[in-house]
C-alpha positions in Angstrom: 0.0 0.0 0.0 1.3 3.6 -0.9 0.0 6.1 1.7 0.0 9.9 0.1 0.3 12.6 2.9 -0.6 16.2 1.9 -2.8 19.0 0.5 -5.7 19.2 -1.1 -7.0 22.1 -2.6 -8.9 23.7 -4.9 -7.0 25.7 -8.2 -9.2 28.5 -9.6 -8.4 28.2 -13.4 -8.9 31.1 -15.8 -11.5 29.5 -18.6 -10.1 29.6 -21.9 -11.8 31.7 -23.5 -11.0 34.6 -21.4 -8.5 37.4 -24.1 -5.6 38.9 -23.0 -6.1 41.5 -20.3 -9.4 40.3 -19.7 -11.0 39.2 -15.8 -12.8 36.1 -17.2 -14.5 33.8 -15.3 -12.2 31.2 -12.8 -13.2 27.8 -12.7 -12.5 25.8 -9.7 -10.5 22.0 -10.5 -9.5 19.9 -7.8 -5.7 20.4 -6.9 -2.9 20.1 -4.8 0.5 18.1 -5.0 -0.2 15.3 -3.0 -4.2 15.2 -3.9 -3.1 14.8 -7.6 -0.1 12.3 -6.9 -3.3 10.0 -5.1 -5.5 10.1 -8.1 -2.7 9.5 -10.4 -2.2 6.0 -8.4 -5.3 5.1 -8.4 -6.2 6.0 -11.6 -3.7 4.0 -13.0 -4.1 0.9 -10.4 -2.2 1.0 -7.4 -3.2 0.4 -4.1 -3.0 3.7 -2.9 -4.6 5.5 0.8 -4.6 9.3 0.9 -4.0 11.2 4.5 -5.1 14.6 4.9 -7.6 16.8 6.6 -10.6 18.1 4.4 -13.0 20.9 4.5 -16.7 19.6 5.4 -17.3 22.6 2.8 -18.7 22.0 -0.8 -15.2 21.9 -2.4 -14.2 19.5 0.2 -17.3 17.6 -0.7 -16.2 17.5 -4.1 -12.3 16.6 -3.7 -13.5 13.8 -1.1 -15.9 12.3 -4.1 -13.1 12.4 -6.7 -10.8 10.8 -4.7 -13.2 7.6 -4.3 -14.0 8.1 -7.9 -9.9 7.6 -8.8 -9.9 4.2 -6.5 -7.9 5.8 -3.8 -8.2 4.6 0.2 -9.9 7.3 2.1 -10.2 5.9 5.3 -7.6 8.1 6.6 -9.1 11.5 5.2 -9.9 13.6 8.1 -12.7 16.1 7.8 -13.0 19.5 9.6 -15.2 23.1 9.8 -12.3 24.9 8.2 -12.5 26.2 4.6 -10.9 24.4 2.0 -7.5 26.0 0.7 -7.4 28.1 -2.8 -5.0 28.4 -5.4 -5.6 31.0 -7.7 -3.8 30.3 -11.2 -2.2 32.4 -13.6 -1.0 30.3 -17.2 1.3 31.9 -19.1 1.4 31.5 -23.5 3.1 28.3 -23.2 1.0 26.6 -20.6 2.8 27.2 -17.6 1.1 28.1 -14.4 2.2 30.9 -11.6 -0.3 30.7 -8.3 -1.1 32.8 -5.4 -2.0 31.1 -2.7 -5.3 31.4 0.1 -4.4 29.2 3.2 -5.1 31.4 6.5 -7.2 28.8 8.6 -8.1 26.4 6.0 -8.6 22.5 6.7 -5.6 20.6 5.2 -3.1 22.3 7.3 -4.7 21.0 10.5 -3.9 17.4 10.0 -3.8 15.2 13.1 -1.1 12.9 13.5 -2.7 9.2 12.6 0.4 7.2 14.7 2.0 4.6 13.7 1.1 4.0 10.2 -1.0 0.7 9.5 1.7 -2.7 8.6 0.6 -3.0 4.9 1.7 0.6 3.8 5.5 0.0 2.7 5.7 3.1 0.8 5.1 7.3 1.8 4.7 10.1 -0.6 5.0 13.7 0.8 5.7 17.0 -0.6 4.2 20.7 -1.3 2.8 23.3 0.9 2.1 20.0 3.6 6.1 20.2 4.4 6.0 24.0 4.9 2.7 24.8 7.1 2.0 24.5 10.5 1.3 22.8 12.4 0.3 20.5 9.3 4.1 20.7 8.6 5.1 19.0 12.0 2.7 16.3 11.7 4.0 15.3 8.4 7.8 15.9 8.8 7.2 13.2 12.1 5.4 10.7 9.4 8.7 11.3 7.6 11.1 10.2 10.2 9.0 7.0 11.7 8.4 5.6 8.2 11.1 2.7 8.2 10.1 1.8 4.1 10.0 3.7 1.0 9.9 7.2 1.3 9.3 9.9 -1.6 9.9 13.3 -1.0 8.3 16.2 -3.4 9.6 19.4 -1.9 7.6 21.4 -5.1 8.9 24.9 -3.9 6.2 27.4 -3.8 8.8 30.6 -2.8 5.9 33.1 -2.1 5.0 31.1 0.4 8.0 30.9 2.6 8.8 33.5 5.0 12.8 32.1 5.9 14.1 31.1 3.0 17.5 30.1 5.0 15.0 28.1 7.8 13.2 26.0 5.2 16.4 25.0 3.2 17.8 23.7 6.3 14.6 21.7 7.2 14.7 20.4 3.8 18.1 18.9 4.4 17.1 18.0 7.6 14.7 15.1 5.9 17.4 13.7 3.3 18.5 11.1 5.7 15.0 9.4 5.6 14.5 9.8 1.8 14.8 6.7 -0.6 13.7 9.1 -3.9 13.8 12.1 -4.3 11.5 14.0 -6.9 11.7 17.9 -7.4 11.5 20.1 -11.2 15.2 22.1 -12.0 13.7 24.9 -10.3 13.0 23.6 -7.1 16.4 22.6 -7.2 18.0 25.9 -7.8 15.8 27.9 -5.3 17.0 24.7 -2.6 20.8 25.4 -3.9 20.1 29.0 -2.9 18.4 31.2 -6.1 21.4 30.7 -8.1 20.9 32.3 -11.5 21.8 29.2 -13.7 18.9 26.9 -12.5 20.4 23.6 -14.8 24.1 24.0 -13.2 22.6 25.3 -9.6 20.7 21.6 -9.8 23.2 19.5 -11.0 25.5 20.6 -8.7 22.8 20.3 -5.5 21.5 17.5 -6.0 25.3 15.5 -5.8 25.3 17.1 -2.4 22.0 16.1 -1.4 22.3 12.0 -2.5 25.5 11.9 -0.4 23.1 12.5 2.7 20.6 9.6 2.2 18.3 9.5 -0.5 19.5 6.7 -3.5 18.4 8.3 -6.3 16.9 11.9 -7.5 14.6 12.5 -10.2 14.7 16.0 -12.0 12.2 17.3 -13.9 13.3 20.5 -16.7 10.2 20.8 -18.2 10.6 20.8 -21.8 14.0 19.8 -21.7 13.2 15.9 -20.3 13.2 14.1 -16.8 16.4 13.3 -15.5 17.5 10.8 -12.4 20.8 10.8 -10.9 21.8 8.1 -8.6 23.6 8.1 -5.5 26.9 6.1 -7.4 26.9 8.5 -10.0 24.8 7.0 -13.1 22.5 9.9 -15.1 19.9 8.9 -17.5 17.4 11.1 -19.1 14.5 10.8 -21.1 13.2 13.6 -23.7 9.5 14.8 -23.1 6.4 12.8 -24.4 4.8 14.7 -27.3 1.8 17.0 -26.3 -0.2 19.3 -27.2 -0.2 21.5 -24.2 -2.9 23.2 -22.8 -1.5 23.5 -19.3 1.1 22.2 -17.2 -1.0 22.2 -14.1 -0.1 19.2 -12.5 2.7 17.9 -14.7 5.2 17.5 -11.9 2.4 15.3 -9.9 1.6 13.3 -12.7 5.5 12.7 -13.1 5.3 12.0 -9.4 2.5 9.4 -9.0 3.8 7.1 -12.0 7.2 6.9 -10.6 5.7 5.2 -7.4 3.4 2.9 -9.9 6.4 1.9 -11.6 8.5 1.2 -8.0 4.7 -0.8 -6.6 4.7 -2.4 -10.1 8.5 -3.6 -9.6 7.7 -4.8 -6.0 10.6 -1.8 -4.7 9.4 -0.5 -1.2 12.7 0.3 0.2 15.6 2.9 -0.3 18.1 -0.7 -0.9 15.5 -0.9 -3.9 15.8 1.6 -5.7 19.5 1.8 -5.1 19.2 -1.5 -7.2 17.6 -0.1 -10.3 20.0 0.0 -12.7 20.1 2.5 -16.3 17.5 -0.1 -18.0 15.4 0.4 -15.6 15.2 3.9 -15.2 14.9 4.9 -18.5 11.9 2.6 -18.8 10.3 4.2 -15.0 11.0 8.1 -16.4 9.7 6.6 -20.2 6.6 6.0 -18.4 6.2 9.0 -16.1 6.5 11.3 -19.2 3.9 9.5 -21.6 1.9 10.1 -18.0 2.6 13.9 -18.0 1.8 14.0 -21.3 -1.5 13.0 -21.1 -2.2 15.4 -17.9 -0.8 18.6 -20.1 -2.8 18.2 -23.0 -5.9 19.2 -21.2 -7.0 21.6 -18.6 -6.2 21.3 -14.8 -4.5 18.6 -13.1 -6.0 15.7 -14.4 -3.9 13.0 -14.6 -4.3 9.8 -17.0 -6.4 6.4 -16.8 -5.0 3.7 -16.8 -6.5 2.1 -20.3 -4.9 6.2 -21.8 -1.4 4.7 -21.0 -2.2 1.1 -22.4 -2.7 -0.6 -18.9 -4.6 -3.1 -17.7 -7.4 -1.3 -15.0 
């Protein structure tokens, strides 16, 4: 079992219709890191349980519903009074998204520690604004440290949102020791290394630094340049981009995210040993997969990531 820990939200999309300079109308589409790593497992057929605190609200409603709709576990979904969180979304020409962010008070950031997760889930996913608000932050960092079995960490920088730059790049190192994978884009990377200008040489040269501390592999994505892992003894292999006609790239990095872990449950790896074991065959077969994935989720609006029978699977 894969247990997702994180934010779920609500992203208020511009239509597309709406002309340059134009307030058109938003439209609201389920979001969040973690939320849309979930429905990628279970859309595409991994046993997959989502932990997070949600809004008794409509939108919370709604995100609750679409979870059991995408086959994901939500027996450890917590509900609460608080409004759900809001993402309002900006796309640029070429599909990329900018947010601002509405979080004071709202219900995912109030997640109650669950204990000591249940014996069948071998594998955590964690990442987003879940890692960087409190007291939700707390809560999951402590998830993060007791798992003993696969961890996957998503740090998916959003640097409005952090007050101490300094404060969170030193939490963020504080986790490597109990990664197995990590997964972050080339600018999440930079920012980490510390804003340098050259974002490509800023991650190359970070993320050598950060496998030396614990995780056994790291998976970068550079948008339309590929998805490229580097292993803890040194191996690189990258994959070019799927082609797409993009409408978005909402989501993208989540998509990228969830079929990486279906690929690890489908090879039976749930420990960091694992995928220290995965050799360049291998990984240029898992990234192969999770861009014909992200493909499928940028070629229409939102994040909405890709069946199973879109990729050629079995359900």
């Amino acid at each position: 079992m894969i247990l997702v820990g994180g934010e779920a939200l609500v992203d208020l999309v511009p239509a597309t219709q709406t002309g340059p300079g134009e307030l058109g109308p938003l439209l609201p589409l389920p979001g969040g890191g973690p939320y849309n790593v979930a429905i990628t497992l279970g859309r595409l057929g991994a046993p997959v349980r989502f932990l997070s605190r949600l809004s008794t609200d409509g939108f919370g409603d709604a995100l609750l519903r679409r979870l059991e709709m995408s086959n994901v576990d939500t027996s450890m979904v917590q509900r609460g009074p608080e409004p759900t969180t809001l993402a309002v979304a900006g796309i640029a020409p070429d599909g990329s998204a900018r947010y601002s962010f509405h979080v004071d008070g709202t219900a995912d950031r109030l997640v109650a520690d669950p204990g000591p997760l249940p014996a069948e889930v071998t594998t955590l996913s964690l990442g987003t604004l879940s890692l960087l608000l409190e007291p939700g932050a707390t809560t999951y960092e402590t998830l993060l440290r007791r798992h003993r079995g696969l961890t996957v960490l998503d740090p998916n920088i959003r640097p409005a949102m952090v007050s101490d730059p300094d404060a969170f790049r030193a939490r963020f190192a504080s986790w490597l020791p109990d990664v197995s994978l990590l997964k972050l884009s080339v600018e999440d990377a930079a920012w980490l290394a510390g804003g340098a200008a050259d974002a490509a040489d800023a991650a190359d040269a970070a993320v050598a630094g950060w496998l030396r501390r614990g995780p056994a592999a790291a998976v970068v994505t550079r948008g339309a340049d590929g998805i490229t892992v580097v292993t803890a003894d040194g191996a690189t292999v990258a994959v070019p981009t799927a082609p797409a006609s993009v409408v978005d790239t909402i989501g993208a990095g989540d998509t990228v995210h969830g079929a990486l872990l279906y690929w690890l449950w489908l090879a039976g790896i749930n420990s960091t040993s694992g995928v220290a074991e995965i050799d360049e065959n291998g990984w240029r077969d898992a990234l192969g997969f999770a861009a014909r994935a992200a493909a499928v989720t940028v070629s229409r609006a939102g994040a909405e990531p890709p069946h199973a029978a879109e990729l050629g699977l079995s359900s």
